[in-house]
MMTF fields as JSON, N, C-alpha, C and O atoms, coordinates in Angstrom:
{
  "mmtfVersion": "1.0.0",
  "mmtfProducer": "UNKNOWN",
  "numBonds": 431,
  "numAtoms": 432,
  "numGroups": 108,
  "numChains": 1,
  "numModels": 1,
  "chainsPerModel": [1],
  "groupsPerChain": [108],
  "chainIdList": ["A"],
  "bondAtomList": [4, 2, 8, 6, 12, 10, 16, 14, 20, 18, 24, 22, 28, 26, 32, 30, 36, 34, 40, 38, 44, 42, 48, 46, 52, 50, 56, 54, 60, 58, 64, 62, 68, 66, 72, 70, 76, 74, 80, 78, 84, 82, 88, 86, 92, 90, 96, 94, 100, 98, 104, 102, 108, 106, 112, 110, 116, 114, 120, 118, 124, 122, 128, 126, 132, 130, 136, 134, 140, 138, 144, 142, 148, 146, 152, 150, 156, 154, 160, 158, 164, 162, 168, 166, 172, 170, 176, 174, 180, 178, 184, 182, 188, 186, 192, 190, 196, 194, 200, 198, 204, 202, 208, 206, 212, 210, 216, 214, 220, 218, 224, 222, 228, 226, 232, 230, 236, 234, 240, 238, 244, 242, 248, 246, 252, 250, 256, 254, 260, 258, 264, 262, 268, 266, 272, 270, 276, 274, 280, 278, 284, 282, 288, 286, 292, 290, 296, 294, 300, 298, 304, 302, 308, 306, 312, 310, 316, 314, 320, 318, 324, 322, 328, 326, 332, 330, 336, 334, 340, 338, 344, 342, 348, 346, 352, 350, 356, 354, 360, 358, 364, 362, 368, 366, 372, 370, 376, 374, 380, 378, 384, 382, 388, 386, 392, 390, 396, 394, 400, 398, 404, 402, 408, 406, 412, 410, 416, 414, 420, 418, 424, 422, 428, 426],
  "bondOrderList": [1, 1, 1, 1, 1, 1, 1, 1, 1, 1, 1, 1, 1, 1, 1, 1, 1, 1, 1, 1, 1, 1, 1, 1, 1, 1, 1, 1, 1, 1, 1, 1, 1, 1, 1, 1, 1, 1, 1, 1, 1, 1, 1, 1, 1, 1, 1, 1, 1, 1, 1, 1, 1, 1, 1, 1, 1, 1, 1, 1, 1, 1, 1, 1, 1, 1, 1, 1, 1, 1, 1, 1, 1, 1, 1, 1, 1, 1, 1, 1, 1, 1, 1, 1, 1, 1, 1, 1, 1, 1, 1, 1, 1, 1, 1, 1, 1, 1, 1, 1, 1, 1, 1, 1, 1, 1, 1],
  "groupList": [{"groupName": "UNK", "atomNameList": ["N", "CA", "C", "O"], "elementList": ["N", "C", "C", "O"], "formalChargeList": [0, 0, 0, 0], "bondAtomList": [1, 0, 2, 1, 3, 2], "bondOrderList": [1, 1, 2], "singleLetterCode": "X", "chemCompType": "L-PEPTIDE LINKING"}],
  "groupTypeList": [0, 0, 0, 0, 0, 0, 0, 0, 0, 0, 0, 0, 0, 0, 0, 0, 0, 0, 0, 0, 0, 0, 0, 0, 0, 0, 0, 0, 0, 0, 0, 0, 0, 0, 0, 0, 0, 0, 0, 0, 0, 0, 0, 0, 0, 0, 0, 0, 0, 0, 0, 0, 0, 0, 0, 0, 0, 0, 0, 0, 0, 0, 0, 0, 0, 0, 0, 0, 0, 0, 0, 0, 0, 0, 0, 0, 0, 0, 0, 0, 0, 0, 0, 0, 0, 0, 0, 0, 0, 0, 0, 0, 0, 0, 0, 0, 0, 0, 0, 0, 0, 0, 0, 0, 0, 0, 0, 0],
  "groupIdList": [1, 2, 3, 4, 5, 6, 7, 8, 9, 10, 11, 12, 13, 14, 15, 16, 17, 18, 19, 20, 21, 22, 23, 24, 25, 26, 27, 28, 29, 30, 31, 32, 33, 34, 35, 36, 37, 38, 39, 40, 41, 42, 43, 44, 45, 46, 47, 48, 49, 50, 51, 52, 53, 54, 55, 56, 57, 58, 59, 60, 61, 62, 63, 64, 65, 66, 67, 68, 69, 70, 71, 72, 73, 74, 75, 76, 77, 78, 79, 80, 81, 82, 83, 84, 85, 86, 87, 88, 89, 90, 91, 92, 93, 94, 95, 96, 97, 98, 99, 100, 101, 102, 103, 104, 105, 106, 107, 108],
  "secStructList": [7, 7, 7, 7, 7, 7, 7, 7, 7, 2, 2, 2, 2, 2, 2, 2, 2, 2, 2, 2, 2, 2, 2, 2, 2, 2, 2, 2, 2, 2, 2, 2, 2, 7, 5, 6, 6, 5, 7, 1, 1, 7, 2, 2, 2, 2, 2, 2, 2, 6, 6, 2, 2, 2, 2, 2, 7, 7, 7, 7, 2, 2, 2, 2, 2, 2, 2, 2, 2, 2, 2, 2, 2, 2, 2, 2, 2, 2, 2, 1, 7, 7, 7, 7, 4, 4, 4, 1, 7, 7, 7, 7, 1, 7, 1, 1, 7, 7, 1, 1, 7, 1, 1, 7, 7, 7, 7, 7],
  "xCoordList": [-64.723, -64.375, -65.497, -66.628, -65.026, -66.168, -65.98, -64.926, -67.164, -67.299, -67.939, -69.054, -67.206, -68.237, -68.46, -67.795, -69.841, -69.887, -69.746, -69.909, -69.493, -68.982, -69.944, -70.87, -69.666, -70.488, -69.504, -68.291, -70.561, -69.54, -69.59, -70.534, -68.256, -67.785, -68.666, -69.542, -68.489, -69.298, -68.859, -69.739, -67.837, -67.089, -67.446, -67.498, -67.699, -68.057, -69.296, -69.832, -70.077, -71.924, -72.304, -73.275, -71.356, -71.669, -70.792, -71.294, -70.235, -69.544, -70.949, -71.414, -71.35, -72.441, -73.371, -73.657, -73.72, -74.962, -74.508, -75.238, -73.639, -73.059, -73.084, -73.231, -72.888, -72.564, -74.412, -74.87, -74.889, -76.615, -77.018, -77.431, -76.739, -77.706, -76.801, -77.386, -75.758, -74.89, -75.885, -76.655, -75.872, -76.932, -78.061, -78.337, -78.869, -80.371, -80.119, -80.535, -79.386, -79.308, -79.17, -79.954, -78.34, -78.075, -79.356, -80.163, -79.252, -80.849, -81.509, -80.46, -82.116, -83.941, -83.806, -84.614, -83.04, -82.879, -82.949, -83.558, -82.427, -83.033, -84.116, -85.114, -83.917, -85.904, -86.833, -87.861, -86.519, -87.682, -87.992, -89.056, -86.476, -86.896, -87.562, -87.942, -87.445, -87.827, -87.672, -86.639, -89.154, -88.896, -90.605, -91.483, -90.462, -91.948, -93.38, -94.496, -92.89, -94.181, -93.862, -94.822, -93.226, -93.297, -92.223, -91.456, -92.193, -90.923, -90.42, -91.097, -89.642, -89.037, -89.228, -89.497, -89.087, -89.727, -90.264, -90.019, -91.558, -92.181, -91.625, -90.86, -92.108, -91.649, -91.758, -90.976, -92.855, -93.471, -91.959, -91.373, -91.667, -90.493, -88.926, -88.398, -88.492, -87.668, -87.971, -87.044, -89.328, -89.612, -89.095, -88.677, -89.457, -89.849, -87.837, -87.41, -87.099, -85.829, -85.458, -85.205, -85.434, -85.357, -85.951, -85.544, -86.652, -87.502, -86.114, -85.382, -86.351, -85.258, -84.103, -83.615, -83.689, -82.436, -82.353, -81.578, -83.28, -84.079, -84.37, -84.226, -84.844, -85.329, -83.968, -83.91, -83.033, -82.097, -81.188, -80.598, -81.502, -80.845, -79.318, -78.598, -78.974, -77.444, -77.264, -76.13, -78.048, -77.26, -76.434, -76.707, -75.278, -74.56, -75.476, -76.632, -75.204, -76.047, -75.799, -76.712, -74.697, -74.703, -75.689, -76.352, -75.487, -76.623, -77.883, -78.45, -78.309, -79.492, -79.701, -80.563, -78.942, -79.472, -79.282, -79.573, -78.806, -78.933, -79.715, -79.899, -80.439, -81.951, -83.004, -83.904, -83.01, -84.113, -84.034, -85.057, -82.463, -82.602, -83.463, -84.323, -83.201, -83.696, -85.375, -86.025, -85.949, -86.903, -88.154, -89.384, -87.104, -88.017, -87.807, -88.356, -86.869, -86.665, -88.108, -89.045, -88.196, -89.648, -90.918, -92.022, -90.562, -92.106, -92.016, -92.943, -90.828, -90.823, -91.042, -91.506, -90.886, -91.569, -92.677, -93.165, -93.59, -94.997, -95.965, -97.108, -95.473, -95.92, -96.263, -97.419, -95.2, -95.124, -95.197, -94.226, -96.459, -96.301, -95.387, -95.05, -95.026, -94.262, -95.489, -96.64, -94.595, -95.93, -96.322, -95.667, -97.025, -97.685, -96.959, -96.514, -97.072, -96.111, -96.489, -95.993, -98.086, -98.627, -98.357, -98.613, -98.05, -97.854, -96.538, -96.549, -95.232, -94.018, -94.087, -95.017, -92.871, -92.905, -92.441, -91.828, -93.065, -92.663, -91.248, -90.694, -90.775, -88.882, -89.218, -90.224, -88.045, -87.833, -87.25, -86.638, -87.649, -86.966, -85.86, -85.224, -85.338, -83.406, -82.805, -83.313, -82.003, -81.512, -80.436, -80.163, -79.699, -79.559, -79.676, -79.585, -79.906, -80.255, -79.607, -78.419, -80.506, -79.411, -78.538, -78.876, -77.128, -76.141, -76.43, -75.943, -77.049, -77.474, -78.185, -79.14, -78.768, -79.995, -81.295, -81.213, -82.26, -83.357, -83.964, -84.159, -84.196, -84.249, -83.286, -83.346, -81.936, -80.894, -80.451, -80.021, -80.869, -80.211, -78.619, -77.78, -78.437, -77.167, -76.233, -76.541, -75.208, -74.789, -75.125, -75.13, -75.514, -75.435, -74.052, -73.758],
  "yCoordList": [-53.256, -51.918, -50.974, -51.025, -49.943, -49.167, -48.007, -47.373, -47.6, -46.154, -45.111, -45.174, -43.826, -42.776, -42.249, -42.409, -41.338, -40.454, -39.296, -38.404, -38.881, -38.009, -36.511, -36.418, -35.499, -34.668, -33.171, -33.08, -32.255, -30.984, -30.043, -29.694, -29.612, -28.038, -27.39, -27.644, -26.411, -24.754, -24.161, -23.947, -23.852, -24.076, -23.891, -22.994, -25.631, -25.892, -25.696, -25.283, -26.01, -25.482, -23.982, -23.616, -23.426, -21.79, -21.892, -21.309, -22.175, -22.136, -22.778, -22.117, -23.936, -24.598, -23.333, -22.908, -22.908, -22.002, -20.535, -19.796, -20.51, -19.025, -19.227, -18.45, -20.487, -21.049, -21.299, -21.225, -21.652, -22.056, -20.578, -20.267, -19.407, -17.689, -17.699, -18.27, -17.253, -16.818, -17.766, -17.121, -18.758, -19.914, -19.077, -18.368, -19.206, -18.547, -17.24, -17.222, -15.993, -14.665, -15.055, -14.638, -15.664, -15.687, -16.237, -15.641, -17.486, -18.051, -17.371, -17.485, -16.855, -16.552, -15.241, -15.334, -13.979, -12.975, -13.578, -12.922, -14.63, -14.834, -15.772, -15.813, -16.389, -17.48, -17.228, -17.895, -15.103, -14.627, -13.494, -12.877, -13.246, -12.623, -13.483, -13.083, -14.953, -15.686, -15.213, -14.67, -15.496, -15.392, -14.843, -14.516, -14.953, -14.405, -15.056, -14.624, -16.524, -17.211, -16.378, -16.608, -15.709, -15.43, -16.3, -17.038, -16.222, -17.04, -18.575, -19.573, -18.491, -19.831, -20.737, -21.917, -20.187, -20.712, -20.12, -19.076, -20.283, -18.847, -18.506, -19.129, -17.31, -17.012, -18.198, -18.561, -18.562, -19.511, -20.648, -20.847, -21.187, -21.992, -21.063, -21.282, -20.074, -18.954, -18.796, -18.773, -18.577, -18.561, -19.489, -19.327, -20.861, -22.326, -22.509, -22.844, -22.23, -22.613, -21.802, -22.456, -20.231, -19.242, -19.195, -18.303, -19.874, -20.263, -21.59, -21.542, -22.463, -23.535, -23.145, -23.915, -21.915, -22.258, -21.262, -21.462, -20.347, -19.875, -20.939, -20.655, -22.41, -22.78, -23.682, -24.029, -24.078, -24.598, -24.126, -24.735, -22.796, -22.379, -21.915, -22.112, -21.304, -21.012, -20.331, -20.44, -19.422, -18.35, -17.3, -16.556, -17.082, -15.859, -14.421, -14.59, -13.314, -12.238, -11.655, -10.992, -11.828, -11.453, -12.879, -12.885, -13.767, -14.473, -14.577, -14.844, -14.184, -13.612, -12.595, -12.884, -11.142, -10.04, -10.344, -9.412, -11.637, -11.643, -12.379, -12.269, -13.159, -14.019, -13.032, -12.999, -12.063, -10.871, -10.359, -9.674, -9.596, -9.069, -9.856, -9.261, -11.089, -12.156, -12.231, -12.152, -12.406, -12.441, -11.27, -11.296, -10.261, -8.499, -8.237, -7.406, -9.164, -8.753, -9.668, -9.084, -10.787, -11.571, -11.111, -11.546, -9.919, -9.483, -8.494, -8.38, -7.739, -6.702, -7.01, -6.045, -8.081, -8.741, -9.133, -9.23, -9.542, -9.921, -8.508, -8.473, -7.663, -6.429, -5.876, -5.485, -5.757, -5.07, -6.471, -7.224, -6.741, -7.764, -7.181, -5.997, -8.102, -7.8, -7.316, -7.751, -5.835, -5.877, -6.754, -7.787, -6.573, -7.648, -7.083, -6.004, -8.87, -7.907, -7.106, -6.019, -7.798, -6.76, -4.781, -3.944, -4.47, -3.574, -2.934, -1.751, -3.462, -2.947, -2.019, -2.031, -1.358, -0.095, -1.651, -2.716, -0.948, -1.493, -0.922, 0.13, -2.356, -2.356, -1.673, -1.762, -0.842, 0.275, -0.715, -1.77, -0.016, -1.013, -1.164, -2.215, 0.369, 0.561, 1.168, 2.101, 0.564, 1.062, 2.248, 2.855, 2.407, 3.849, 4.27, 3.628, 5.441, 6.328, 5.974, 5.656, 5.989, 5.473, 6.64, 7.802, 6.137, 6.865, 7.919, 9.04, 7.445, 7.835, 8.818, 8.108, 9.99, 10.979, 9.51, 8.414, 10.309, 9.342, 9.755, 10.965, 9.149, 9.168, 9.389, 9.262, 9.888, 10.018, 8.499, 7.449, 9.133, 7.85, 7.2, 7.589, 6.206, 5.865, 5.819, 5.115, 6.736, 7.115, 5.882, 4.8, 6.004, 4.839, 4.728, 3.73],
  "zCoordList": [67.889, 67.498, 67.921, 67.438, 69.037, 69.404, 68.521, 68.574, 67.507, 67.415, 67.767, 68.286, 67.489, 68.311, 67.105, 66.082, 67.338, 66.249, 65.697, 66.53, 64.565, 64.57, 64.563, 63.758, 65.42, 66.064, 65.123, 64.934, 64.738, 63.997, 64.984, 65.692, 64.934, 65.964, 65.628, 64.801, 66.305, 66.315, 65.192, 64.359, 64.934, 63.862, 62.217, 61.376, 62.357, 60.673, 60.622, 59.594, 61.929, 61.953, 61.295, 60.632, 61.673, 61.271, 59.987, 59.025, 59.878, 58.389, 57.305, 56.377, 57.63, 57.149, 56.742, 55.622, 57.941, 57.843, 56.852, 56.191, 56.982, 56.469, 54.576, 53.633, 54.702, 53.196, 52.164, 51.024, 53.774, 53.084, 52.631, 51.514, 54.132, 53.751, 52.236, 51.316, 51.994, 50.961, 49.858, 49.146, 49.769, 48.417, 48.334, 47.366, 49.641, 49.525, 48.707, 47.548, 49.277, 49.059, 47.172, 46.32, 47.002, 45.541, 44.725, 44.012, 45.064, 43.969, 44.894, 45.527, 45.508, 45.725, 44.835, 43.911, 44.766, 43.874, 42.356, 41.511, 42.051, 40.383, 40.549, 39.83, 41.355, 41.177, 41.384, 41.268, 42.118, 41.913, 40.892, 40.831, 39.791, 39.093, 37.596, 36.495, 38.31, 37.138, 35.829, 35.436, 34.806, 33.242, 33.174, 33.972, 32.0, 31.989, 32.231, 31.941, 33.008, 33.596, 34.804, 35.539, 35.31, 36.659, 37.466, 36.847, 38.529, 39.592, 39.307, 39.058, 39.374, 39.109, 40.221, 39.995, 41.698, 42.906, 42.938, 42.333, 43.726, 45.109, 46.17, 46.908, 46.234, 47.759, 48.913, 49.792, 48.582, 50.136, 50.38, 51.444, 49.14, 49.346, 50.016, 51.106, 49.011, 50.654, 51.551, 52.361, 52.12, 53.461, 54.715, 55.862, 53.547, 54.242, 54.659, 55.764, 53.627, 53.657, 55.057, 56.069, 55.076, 55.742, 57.209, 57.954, 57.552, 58.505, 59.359, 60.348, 58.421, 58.486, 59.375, 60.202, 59.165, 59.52, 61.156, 62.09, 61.059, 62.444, 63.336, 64.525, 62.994, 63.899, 64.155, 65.335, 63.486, 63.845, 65.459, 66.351, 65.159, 66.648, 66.539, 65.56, 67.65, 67.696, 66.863, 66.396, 66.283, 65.114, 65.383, 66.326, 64.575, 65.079, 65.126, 64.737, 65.46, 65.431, 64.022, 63.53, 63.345, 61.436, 60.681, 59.643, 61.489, 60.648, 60.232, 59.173, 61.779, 62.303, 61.281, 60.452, 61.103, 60.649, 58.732, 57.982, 58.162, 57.09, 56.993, 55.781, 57.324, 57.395, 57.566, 56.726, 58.738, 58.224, 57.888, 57.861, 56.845, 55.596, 54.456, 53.807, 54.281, 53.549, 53.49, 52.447, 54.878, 54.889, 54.728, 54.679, 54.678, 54.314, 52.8, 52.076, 52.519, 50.853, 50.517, 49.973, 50.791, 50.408, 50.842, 50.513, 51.837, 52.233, 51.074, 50.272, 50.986, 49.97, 48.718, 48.111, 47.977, 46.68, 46.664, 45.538, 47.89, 47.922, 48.008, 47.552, 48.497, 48.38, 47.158, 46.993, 46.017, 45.005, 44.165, 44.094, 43.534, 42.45, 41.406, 41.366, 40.581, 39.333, 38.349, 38.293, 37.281, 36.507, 35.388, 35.244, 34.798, 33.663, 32.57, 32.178, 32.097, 30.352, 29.908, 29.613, 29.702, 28.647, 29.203, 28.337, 30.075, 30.62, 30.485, 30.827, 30.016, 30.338, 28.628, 27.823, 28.535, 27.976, 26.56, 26.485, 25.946, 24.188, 23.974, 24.294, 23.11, 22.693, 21.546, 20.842, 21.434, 20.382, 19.331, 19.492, 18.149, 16.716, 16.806, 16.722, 17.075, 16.892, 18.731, 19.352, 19.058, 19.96, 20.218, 21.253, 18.327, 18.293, 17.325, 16.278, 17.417, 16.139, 14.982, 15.028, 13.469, 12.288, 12.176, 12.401, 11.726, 11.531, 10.143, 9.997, 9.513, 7.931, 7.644, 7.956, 7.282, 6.946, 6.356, 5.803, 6.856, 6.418, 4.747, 4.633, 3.812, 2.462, 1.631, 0.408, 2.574, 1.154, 0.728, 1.205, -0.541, -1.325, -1.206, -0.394, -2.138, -1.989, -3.817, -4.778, -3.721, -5.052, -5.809, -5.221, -7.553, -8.208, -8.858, -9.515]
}
C-alpha cells in the first residue's frame, strides 16, 4: 500500500492563518489588559507568535496588513506603560446620588 501525503491547499493554509491573526487579535487585547499584576502574557510572547506567522510566508496582503496592525498595537502598549494602581482615580462610595435628603429623618 503506497501512501502519499497529505499536503494543504492554498486554501485551508490561509484559512489556517486567518483563523490564528483573528485568535491573536482577540487574546493579546485581554492578556494585555491583564489584572492587576499586570499582563497575563507579555508582549515579547505576541511578538514571538506574530513574527511566526511572517516568517511562514505566502501571506495574503489583508493578512499582512492585520499582523502590522497587530504588531503597532504592541509597539503602542510598550510605549505607554499602564499606570500604577496606586495612581488611578479612587472609587466613589456611591455611584449615584442618594435618592433621600441627607439628615431627614424617617417618620416614627
Amino acid at each position: 500500500m503506497d501512501r502519499t501525503p497529505i499536503t494543504q491547499s492554498a486554501s485551508s493554509k490561509a484559512a489556517l492563518i486567518d483563523g490564528d491573526i483573528t485568535h491573536i487579535a482577540r487574546a493579546m487585547r485581554l492578556s494585555l489588559q491583564g489584572d492587576l499584576a499586570g499582563p497575563i502574557l507579555p508582549p515579547s510572547y505576541w511578538r514571538e507568535r506574530l513574527n511566526r506567522l511572517l516568517d511562514m510566508g505566502n501571506l495574503t496582503h489583508p493578512q499582512l496588513c492585520a499582523v502590522d496592525s497587530l504588531l503597532l498595537q504592541l509597539d503602542q502598549f510598550e510605549a505607554e506603560p499602564p499606570v500604577p494602581w496606586d495612581e488611578l482615580a479612587p472609587a466613589t462610595a456611591a455611584l449615584f446620588p442618594p435618592t433621600h435628603e441627607t439628615g431627614a429623618g424617617h417618620p416614627a
